[in-house]
Structures are given as C-alpha cells and as structure tokens.
C-alpha positions, 0 to 999 in steps of 0.5 A: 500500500503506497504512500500516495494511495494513501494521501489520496484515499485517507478521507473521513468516511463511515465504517458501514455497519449500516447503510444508510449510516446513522447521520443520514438516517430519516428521522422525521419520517421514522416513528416508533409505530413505523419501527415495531411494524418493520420488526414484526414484519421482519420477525414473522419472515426470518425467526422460524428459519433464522432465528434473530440476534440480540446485542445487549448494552452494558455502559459502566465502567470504573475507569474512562479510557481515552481512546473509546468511543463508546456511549459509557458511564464512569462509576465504582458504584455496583449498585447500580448494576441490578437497576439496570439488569432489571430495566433491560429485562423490561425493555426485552418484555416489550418486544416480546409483546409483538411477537405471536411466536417464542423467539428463536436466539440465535447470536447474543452479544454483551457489548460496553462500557465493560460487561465484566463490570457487573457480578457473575450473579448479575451477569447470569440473571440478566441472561437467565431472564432473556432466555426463560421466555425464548427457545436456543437456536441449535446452532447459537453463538454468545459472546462477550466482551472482556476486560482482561484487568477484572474478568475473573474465573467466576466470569467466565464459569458463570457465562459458560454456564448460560451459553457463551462460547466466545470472548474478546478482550481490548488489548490495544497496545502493550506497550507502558507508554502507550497505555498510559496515553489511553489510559489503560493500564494492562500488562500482558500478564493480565491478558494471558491470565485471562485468556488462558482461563477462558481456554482451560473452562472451554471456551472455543473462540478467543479474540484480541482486539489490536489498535494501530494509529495509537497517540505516541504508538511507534512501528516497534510498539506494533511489533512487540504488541504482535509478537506477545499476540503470537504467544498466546494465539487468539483465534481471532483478531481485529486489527484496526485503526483508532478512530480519532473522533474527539468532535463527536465523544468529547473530553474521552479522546481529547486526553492527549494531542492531536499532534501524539497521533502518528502520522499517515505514513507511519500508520501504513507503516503500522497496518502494513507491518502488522498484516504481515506478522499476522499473515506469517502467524497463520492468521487469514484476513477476513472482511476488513480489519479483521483476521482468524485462525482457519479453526475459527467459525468467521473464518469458516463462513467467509469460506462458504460466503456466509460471512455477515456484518451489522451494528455488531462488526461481522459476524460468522452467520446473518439473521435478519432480525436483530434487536439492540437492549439497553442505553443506546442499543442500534436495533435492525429489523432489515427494514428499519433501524432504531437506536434507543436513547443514550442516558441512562435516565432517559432509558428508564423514564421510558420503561417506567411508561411502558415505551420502547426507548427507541428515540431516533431511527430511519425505515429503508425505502427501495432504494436504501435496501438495494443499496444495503445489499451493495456494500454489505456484500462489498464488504463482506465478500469484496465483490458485488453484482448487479445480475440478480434480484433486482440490483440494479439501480438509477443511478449505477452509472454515476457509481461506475464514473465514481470508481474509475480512477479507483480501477485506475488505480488497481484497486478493483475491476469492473466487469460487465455486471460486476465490481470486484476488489483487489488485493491491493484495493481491500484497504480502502474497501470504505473508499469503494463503498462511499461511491455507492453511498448515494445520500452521501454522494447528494448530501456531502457533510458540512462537517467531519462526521466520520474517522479517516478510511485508513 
C-alpha cells in the first residue's frame, strides 16, 4: 500500500455497519409505530428459519479510557448494576409483546462500557431472564466482551454456564507508554491470565482486539504488541485503526494531542507491518480489519460466503432480525433501524411508561435496501453484482464514473455486471463503498462526521 494511495484515499468516511449510516438516517419520517411494524414484519419472515440476534448494552465502567468511543458511564458504584439488569429485562418484555411466536436466539452479544463490570450473579440473571421466555437456536453463538484487568474465573464459569462460547478482550497496545496515553493500564500478564482461563473452562473462540494509529504508538510498539499476540494465539483478531473522533465523544479522546497521533505514513507503516506478522502467524484476513485462525467459525463462513456484518462488526452467520437492549442499543429489523436513547435516565423514564426507548431511527425505502445489499456484500465478500434480484439501480452509472480512477488505480475491476476488489484495493474497501453511498454522494457533510478510511 503506497504512500500516495494513501494521501489520496485517507478521507473521513463511515465504517458501514449500516447503510444508510446513522447521520443520514430519516428521522422525521421514522416513528416508533413505523419501527415495531418493520420488526414484526421482519420477525414473522426470518425467526422460524433464522432465528434473530440480540446485542445487549452494558455502559459502566470504573475507569474512562481515552481512546473509546463508546456511549459509557464512569462509576465504582455496583449498585447500580441490578437497576439496570432489571430495566433491560423490561425493555426485552416489550418486544416480546409483538411477537405471536417464542423467539428463536440465535447470536447474543454483551457489548460496553465493560460487561465484566457487573457480578457473575448479575451477569447470569440478566441472561437467565432473556432466555426463560425464548427457545436456543441449535446452532447459537454468545459472546462477550472482556476486560482482561477484572474478568475473573467466576466470569467466565458463570457465562459458560448460560451459553457463551466466545470472548474478546481490548488489548490495544502493550506497550507502558502507550497505555498510559489511553489510559489503560494492562500488562500482558493480565491478558494471558485471562485468556488462558477462558481456554482451560472451554471456551472455543478467543479474540484480541489490536489498535494501530495509537497517540505516541511507534512501528516497534506494533511489533512487540504482535509478537506477545503470537504467544498466546487468539483465534481471532481485529486489527484496526483508532478512530480519532474527539468532535463527536468529547473530553474521552481529547486526553492527549492531536499532534501524539502518528502520522499517515507511519500508520501504513503500522497496518502494513502488522498484516504481515499476522499473515506469517497463520492468521487469514477476513472482511476488513479483521483476521482468524482457519479453526475459527468467521473464518469458516467467509469460506462458504456466509460471512455477515451489522451494528455488531461481522459476524460468522446473518439473521435478519436483530434487536439492540439497553442505553443506546442500534436495533435492525432489515427494514428499519432504531437506536434507543443514550442516558441512562432517559432509558428508564421510558420503561417506567411502558415505551420502547427507541428515540431516533430511519425505515429503508427501495432504494436504501438495494443499496444495503451493495456494500454489505462489498464488504463482506469484496465483490458485488448487479445480475440478480433486482440490483440494479438509477443511478449505477454515476457509481461506475465514481470508481474509475479507483480501477485506475488497481484497486478493483469492473466487469460487465460486476465490481470486484483487489488485493491491493481491500484497504480502502470504505473508499469503494462511499461511491455507492448515494445520500452521501447528494448530501456531502458540512462537517467531519466520520474517522479517516485508513
């Protein structure tokens, strides 16, 4: 990857977890009546074959780190632990009103904030609760997100008890200086303890997440970060880029300078360097920013073209429905997305009245759903047609001149009916995607909305 690619191609640009991305969402012809009629309709379509997915959002944490970007809630105060529990269980009793049948759970995440923040005891209750009135797909996959400094043995027993097979930890960085400047102090001592124990009660996929572009990070700090990665061999990885959006999650990323972030030629340097220490561990790159050992389930559905990608990153099987619980949760029924409200206060005022707390969302029109497909196979499959089901669309000429100094530049083919992606082009896969990104491309943004693309 050439440094002058990337002075050409690193530009703000969404992530696409969704299309359309959350800033150009329809929020004044969305309604909360509009949102549950979409996930009814989707529910009856998708649940007896697929089953649906539940991302459940747990905020506190007892320390900020400077580097997240995630809606949290800084406090040492467990109390508030079982109130919250309580309250998504209510916000979970509402959909359950909607639907005519027991909800087949195919895929359940706990997200944060740090789950581990909360009790075993807590923790089983929540689960417990959310599966007493539904029914286990076979084939379900529940995972979680770990905090290697306080996930203890009874943690990980206690999830394994219920279901959970999987779980990350946020490694970061190792190195000191680098922690201090994200302020998160994690030796690796810590993370190996922890992933060991998840290894030694059974838990069949582990992951690390790794992050380049890291205020004072060095490519020696990349290497040393991998090469004690290698030790302990997670079946999984997410290698990416920090996202410097200090404009949109105030003070938690404003704890360093601008100016302590490496530069664009040093972060290729870093993506480069990492892709292949990584490549020569036996780690296969799946999707973007994303690499697994061939045993892992993601690495398995990439194989077969099953490989899947929402609010939650990817992810190794699709169900059309899934459902977001707790503050700030983004939900998907296919045909719309809705995100609940993001204070805590406010989640519980509309459960206290009986109400979803979804407060903004957007309902998919023709075009949006056509779209969708586009880039999440882009994404996904790095390559997309246009050949079936009705792919085509207005305005795909315009797309074909936006990409041509892309194929110029060896980053995809264009063929009859078809785009495809090239090795050489799947790092700027989110380049490639804004040019079918139309309410991007009719609405540019006054201001930046999004990370850089590389």
């Amino acid at each position: 990857m050439s440094i002058s690619l990337i002075n050409k191609y690193n530009i703000a640009g969404p992530r696409y977890t969704s299309y359309p991305t959350v800033p150009y969402w329809n929020n004044e012809t969305f309604s909360l009546k509009k949102w549950k009629s979409s996930l009814i309709q989707s529910f009856k379509e998708s649940n007896s074959e697929e089953g649906i997915s539940l991302y459940i959002h747990l905020p506190y944490c007892e320390i900020l780190c400077t580097f997240c970007g995630c809606n949290k809630r800084i406090t040492k105060q467990h109390g508030v632990e079982s109130p919250y529990i309580t309250a998504v269980l209510k916000e979970w009793d509402l959909y359950l009103e909607l639907f005519e049948e027991k909800p087949i759970i195919k895929e359940l995440h706990l997200g944060g904030g740090t789950p581990t923040f909360f009790s075993p005891e807590n923790l089983q209750r929540l689960i417990n609760g959310i599966l007493k009135r539904s029914i286990l797909a076979d084939n379900h996959e529940f995972s979680f997100e770990g905090h290697p400094n306080n996930t203890t043995r009874e943690h990980l027993q206690a999830l394994y008890d219920v279901g959970f097979r999987r779980v990350s930890y946020g490694v970061q960085d190792y190195n000191e200086t680098v922690q201090k400047a994200i302020h998160r102090i994690q030796p690796f001592e810590n993370v190996k303890r922890a992933t060991d124990m998840a290894r030694d009660i059974g838990y069949t996929s582990v992951g690390h997440d790794i992050i380049f572009g890291l205020p004072f990070q060095t490519l020696e700090h990349v290497k040393e970060t991998i090469l004690k990665t290698k030790e302990l061999l997670p079946d999984r990885l997410a290698f990416y880029s920090y996202a410097h959006v200090p404009w949109i999650k105030g003070n938690g990323q404003r704890g360093f300078n601008d100016s302590d972030l490496p530069p664009a030629e040093l972060k290729r340097q870093q993506y480069e360097l990492g892709k292949q220490l990584l490549s020569e561990v036996g780690y296969k790159e799946i999707g973007m920013d994303h690499f697994a050992l061939t045993r892992d389930s993601l690495y398995e559905s990439m194989i077969q073209g099953n490989l899947h990608r929402n609010f939650m990153g990817y992810t190794a099987s699709k169900t059309q429905s899934m459902i977001g619980l707790g503050v700030s949760s983004i939900s998907d029924s296919w045909y719309g997305f809705a995100q609940n409200v993001k204070s805590i206060e406010g989640y519980y005022d509309s459960l206290k009245h009986d109400i979803i707390p979804v407060y903004r969302g957007h309902i998919l029109n023709e075009e949006d759903l056509i779209i969708r497909k586009h880039i999440l196979d882009l994404m996904c499959r790095f390559k997309t047609t246009w050949t079936q089901n009705n792919f085509y669309f207005e305005e795909l000429s315009d797309v074909i001149i936006r990409l041509k100094e892309m194929e110029t530049d060896g980053l995809l083919n264009v063929g009859t009916n078809s785009i495809e992606v090239t090795k050489k082009g799947q790092p700027f896969v989110r380049n490639i995607c804004m040019a079918f990104d139309l309410l991007l491309q009719r609405k540019q943004p006054d201001t930046q909305l999004f990370s850089m693309t590389v």
